[in-house]
FIDRENPA-295559 format. One record per residue (C-alpha): x, y, z. Coordinates in steps of 0.02 Angstrom, whole numbers, padded with zeros to 5 digits, always signed. Layout:
N
XYZ
...
This chain:
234
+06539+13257+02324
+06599+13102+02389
+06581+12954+02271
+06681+12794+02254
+06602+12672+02128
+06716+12545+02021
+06745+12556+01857
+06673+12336+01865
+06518+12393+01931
+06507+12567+01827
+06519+12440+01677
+06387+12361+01734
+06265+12498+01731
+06316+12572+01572
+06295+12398+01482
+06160+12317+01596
+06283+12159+01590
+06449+12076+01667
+06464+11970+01525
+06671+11924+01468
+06742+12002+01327
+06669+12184+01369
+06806+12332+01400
+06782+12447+01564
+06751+12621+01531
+06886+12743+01597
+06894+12794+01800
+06750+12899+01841
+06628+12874+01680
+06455+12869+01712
+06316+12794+01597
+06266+12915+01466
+06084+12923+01507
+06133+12989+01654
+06122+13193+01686
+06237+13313+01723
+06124+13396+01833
+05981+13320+01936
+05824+13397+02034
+05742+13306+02154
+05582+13415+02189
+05462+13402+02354
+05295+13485+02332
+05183+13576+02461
+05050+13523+02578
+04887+13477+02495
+04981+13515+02308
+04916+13407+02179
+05017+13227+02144
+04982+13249+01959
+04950+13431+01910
+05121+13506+01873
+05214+13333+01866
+05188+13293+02047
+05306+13459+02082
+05189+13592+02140
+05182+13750+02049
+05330+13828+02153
+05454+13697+02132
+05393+13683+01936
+05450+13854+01921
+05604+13874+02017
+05651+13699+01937
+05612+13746+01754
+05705+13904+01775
+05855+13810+01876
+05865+13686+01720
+05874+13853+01596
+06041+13922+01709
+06155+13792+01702
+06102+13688+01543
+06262+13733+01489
+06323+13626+01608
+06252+13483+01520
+06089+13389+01531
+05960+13422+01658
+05822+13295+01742
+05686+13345+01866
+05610+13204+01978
+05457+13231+02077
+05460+13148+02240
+05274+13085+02249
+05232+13080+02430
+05077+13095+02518
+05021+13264+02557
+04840+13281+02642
+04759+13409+02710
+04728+13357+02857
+04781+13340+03060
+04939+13341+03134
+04956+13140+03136
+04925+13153+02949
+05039+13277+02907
+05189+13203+03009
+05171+13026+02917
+05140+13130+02754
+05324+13181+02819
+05391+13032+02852
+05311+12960+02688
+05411+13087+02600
+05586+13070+02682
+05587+12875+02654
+05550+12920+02474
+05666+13055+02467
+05812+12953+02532
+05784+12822+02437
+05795+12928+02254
+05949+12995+02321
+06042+12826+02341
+05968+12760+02187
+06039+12919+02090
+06189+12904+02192
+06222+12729+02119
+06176+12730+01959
+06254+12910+01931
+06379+12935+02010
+06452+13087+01940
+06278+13200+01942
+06266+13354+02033
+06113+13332+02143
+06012+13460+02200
+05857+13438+02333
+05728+13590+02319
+05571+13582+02414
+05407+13697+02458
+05329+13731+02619
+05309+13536+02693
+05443+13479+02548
+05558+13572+02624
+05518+13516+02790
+05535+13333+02717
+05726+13374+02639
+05784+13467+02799
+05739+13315+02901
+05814+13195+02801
+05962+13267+02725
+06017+13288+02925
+06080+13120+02893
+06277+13147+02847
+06253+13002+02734
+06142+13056+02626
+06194+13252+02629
+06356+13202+02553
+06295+13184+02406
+06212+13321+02403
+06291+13456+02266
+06122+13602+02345
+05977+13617+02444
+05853+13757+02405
+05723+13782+02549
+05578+13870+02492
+05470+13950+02611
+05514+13806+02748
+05427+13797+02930
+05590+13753+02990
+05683+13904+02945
+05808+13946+03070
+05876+14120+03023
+06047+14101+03145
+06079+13964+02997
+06214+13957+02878
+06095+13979+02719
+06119+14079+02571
+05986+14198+02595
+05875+14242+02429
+05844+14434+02440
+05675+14495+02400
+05593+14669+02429
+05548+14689+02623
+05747+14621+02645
+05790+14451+02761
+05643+14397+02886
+05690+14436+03071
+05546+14281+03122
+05571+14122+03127
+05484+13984+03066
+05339+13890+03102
+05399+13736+03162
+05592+13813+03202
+05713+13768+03232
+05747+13637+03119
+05887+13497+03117
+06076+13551+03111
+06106+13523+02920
+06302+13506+02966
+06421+13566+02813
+06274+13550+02684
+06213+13700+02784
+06338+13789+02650
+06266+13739+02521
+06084+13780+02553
+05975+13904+02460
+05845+13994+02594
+05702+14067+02515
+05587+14157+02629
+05461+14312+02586
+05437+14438+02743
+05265+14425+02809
+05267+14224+02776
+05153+14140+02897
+05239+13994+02887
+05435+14031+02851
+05424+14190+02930
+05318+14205+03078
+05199+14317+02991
+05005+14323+02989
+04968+14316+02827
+04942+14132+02736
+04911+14202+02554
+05092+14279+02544
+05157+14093+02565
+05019+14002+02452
+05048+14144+02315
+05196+14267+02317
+05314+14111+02276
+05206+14099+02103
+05287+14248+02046
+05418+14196+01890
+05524+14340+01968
+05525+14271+02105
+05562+14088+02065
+05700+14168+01952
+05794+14214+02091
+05787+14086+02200
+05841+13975+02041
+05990+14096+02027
+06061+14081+02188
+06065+13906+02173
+06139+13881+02021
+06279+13982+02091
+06284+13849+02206
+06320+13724+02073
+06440+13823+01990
+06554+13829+02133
């Protein structure tokens, strides 16, 4: 990750002043509120803003199990992005998007700036994923961007460079709803795909309730956690 912050305005942050007489800290400190590891979570269409802390039950559970693999890494935070998400018509749903990518890029460069140092990692459901591919096509912001986890996206692209999550049923052969989505450029490496066979939406399947429910399963959200921790580990 590319980061260049000086140590004047590091020492800023850490002691919320510029006042004379303080020391700087050494190259490359970061306050110590900040984590070592931060989640930036994108919930579902229609998902509740405040059951599950604004996450969605799939992201809660692939995030809470994400945070349990590499707290040895150091501390963990989770962030809900809090964007509209309506049930509603096309218009609605592509401002609901576009609600969500100006809040999504906007955590990012606060994070960015006031920790530097933190691995960030962008996971999003259904629509939140939709929201992070979009976004995160801008180099910009994908620098900074340690993993992506796509779960169960309607942009999924299978000729993409993702790390695949296997499940039973193996890889999807379909496509997504919405595919192809944007060229994610070299962050393309470093993005999780999770997609069940039979997905309407990821998958080009028929069936909705595999995509509202089979991502529920804490098996299920323990693998795609795993395969992006390995992602942070690298």
């Amino acid at each position: 990750m590319l980061r260049q912050v000086t140590a004047l305005a590091l020492a800023c942050i850490a002691l919320a002043s510029c006042s004379g007489g303080a020391s700087d800290p050494s190259p490359g400190a970061q306050p110590s509120d900040c984590p070592t590891v931060q989640i930036i979570g994108l919930l579902g269409q229609g998902q509740s803003l405040d059951a599950n802390g604004g996450l969605g039950t799939e992201v809660r559970l692939v995030s809470e199990e994400l945070a349990d693999d590499v707290a040895d890494l150091g501390t963990v935070r989770t962030t809900a992005i809090r964007h509209q998400s309506r049930l509603g018509g096309w218009d609605d749903y592509l401002e609901d998007v576009a609600d969500g990518r100006a809040r999504l890029g906007s955590e990012i460069r606060s994070i960015v700036a006031a920790c530097p140092d933190a691995l960030i990692t962008v996971l999003g459901f259904s629509q939140g994923s939709q929201i992070a591919q979009e976004e995160l096509a801008d180099t910009e912001l994908a620098r900074h961007v340690d993993a992506l986890v796509l779960v169960g996206s309607p942009l999924r692209d299978s000729r993409e460079p993702f790390m695949p999550v296997m499940f039973p049923g193996g890889i999807p052969s379909g496509e997504g709803r919405l595919a192809p989505g944007p060229d994610l450029g070299h962050l393309g490496t470093r993005t999780v795909a999770a997609c069940i066979t039979g997905d309407a939406v990821c998958a080009g399947g028929s069936d909705d309730t595999i995509h509202r429910e089979a991502y529920e399963d804490p098996k299920v959200a323990r693998a795609i956690a795993d395969s992006a921790a390995s992602l942070l580990r690298r």
